[in-house]
Structures are given as C-alpha cells and as structure tokens.
C-alpha positions as a Markdown table, in Angstrom:
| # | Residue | x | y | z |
|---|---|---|---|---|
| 1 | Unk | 114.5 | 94.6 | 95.9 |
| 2 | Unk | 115.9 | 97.9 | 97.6 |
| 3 | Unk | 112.7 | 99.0 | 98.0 |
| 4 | Unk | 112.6 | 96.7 | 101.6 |
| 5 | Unk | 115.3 | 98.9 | 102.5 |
| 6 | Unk | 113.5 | 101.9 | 101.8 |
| 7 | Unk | 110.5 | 100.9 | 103.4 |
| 8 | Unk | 112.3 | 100.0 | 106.3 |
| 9 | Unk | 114.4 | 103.6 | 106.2 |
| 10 | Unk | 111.2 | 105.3 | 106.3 |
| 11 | Unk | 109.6 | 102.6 | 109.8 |
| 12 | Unk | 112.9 | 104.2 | 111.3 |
| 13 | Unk | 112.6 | 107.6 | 110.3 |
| 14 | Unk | 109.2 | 107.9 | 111.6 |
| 15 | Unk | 109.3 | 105.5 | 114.9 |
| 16 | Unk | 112.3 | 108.3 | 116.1 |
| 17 | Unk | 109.9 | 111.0 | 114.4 |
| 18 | Unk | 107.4 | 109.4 | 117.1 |
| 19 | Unk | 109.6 | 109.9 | 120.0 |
| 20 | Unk | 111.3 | 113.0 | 119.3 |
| 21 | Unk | 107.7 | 114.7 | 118.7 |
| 22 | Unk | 106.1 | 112.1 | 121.6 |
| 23 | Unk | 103.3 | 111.0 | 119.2 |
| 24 | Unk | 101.0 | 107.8 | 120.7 |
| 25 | Unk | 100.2 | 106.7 | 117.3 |
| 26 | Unk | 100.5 | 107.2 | 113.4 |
| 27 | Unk | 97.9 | 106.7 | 111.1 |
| 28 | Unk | 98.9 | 108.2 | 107.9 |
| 29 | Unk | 102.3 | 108.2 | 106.3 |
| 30 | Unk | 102.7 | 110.2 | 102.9 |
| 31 | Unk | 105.7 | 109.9 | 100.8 |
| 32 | Unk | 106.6 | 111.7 | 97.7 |
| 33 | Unk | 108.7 | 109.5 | 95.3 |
| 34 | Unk | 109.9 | 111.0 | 91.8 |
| 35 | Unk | 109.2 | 109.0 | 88.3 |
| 36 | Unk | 112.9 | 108.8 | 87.8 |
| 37 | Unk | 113.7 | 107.9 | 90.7 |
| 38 | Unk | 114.4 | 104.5 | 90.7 |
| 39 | Unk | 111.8 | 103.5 | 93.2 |
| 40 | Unk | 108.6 | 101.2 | 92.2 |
| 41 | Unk | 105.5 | 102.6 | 94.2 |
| 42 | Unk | 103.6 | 99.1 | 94.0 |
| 43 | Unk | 106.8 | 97.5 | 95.3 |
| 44 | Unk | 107.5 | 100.2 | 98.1 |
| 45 | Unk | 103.7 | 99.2 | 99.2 |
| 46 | Unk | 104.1 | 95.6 | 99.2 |
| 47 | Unk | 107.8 | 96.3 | 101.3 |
| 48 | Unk | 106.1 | 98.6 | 103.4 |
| 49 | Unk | 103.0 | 96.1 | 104.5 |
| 50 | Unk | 105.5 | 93.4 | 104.9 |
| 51 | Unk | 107.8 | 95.2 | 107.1 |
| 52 | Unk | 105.1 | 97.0 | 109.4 |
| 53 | Unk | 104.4 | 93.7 | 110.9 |
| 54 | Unk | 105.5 | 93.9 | 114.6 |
| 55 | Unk | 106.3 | 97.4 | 114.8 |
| 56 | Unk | 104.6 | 100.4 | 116.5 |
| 57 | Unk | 103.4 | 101.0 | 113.0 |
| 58 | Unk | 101.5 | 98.2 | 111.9 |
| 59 | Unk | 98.2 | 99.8 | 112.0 |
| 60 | Unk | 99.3 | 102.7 | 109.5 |
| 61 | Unk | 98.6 | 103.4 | 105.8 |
| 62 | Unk | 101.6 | 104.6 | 103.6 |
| 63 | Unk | 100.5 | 107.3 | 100.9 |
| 64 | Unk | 102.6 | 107.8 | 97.8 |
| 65 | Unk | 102.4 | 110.8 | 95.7 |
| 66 | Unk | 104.1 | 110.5 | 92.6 |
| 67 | Unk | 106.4 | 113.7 | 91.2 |
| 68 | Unk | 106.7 | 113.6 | 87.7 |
| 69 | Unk | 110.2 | 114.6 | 86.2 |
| 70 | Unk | 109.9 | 118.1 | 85.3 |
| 71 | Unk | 112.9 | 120.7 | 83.7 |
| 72 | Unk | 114.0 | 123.2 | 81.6 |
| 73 | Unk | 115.6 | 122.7 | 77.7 |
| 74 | Unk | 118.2 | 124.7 | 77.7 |
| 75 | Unk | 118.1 | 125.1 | 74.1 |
| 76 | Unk | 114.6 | 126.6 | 74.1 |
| 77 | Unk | 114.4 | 127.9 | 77.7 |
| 78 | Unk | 110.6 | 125.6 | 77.9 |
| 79 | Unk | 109.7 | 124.5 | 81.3 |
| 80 | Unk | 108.5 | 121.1 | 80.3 |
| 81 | Unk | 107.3 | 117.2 | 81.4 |
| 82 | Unk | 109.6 | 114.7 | 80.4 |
| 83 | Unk | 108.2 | 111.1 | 80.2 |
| 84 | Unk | 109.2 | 108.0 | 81.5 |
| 85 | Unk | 111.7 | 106.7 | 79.0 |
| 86 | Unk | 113.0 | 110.0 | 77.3 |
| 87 | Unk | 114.8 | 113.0 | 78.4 |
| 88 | Unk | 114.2 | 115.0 | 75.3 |
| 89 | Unk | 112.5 | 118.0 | 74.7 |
| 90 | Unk | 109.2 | 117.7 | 73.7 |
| 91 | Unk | 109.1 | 121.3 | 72.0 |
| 92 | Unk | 112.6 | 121.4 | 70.7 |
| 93 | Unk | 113.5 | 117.9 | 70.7 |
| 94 | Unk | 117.2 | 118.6 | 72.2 |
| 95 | Unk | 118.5 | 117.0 | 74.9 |
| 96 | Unk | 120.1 | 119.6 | 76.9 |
| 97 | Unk | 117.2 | 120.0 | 79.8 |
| 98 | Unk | 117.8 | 120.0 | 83.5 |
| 99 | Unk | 116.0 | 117.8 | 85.7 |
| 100 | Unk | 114.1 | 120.2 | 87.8 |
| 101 | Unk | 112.0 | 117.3 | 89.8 |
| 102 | Unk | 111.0 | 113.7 | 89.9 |
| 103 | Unk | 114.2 | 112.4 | 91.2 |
| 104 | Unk | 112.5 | 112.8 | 95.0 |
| 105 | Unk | 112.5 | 110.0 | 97.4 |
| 106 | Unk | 110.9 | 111.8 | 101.1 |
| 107 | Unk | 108.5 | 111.9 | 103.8 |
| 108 | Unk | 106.4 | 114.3 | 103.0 |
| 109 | Unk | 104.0 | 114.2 | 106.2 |
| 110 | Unk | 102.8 | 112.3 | 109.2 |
| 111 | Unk | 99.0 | 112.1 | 110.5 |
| 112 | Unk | 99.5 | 111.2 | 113.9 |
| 113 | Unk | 98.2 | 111.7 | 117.6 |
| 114 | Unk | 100.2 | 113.3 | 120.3 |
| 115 | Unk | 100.8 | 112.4 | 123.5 |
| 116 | Unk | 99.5 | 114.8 | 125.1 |
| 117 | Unk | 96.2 | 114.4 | 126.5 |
| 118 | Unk | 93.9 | 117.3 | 125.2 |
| 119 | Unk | 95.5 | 117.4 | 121.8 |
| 120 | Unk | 93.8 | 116.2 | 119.0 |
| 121 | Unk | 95.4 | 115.1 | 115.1 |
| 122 | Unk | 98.4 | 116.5 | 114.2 |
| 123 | Unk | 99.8 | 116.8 | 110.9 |
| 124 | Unk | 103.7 | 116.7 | 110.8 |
| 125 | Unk | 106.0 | 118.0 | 108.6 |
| 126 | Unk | 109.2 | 116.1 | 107.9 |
C-alpha cells in the first residue's frame, strides 16, 4: 500500500513546514489528489490516522479534495471531463486529449497556529 508512504511524505513535509514557519500546532491539513492519480483517498486516510500516532501531528485532520481529470481533444479542440476508466472524448469520441488535471498529488494548505504569541490562525500555503 504506497499510500503509507504518502501519508508519511506529507507528516514530513509538514513537521519541517512547522519549523521553518515556527507553527505551535496544526490543525487542518488539506491535500488535493487527482482521479488518475493512482492514489486511493479512503486508503491515504486510514495511512494517514495510522501514521499520526506519536507525532507532533496526532491531533490533526487531513482534508482531501479530489481533482477530477480534465483536458482538451485534440481532434475537436472541447475542453472536457474524462471519467474514471476512459480517456476518450465524450463529444468526439477520439482519443487524442491531453490531460490537463487530475494527475495532482499536493499540499494544498495548512490551518495552523504560530508561534508567536499575539497571532491568531494562520492559513499556509504550500
């Protein structure tokens, strides 16, 4: 299951996040993950509960936003949604269209307190 790797990539990403921007605490994570990109949000979920245990982030909640794949034909030049299983144009039916998004895997943002005394929630941008 690679996505107890990912989960873990993102506890890293965001502990150093917490030092480098000298956050106290993290409440919110949100990550955008792409329907083609190979990653199961249910099982990203489950990794991520199981591998916040012990960590300066076991109190926070991980948000996932899913992208849907998105691209242009082009054969007919349509912006259009491509489903799960099938890369073909909906209004042409070919299967010359460029991915334009749903293959993302990122932090988004991070809801989180500063050091700082005097400073209230802080949204960050990754």
């Amino acid at each position: 299951m690679h996505e107890l790797s990912i989960a873990e990539s993102i506890i890293t990403a965001v502990v150093q996040e917490m030092e480098e921007q000298s956050l106290s605490s993290v409440s919110v994570i949100g990550v955008r993950i792409g329907a083609v990109s190979g990653v199961l949000p249910d099982a990203l979920l489950f990794s991520y509960e199981v591998a916040i245990g012990g960590t300066a982030l076991s109190d926070t909640k991980l948000e996932i936003e899913k992208v849907p794949a998105e691209g242009k034909c082009r054969h007919c030049e349509a912006h259009v949604r491509l489903g799960d299983c099938s890369f073909l144009c909906p209004k042409c039916g070919s299967g010359a269209v460029d991915l334009r998004s749903g293959h993302e895997l990122e932090v988004a943002y991070i809801e989180a307190e500063r050091s700082c005394e005097g400073e209230s929630d802080d949204e960050v941008e990754s």
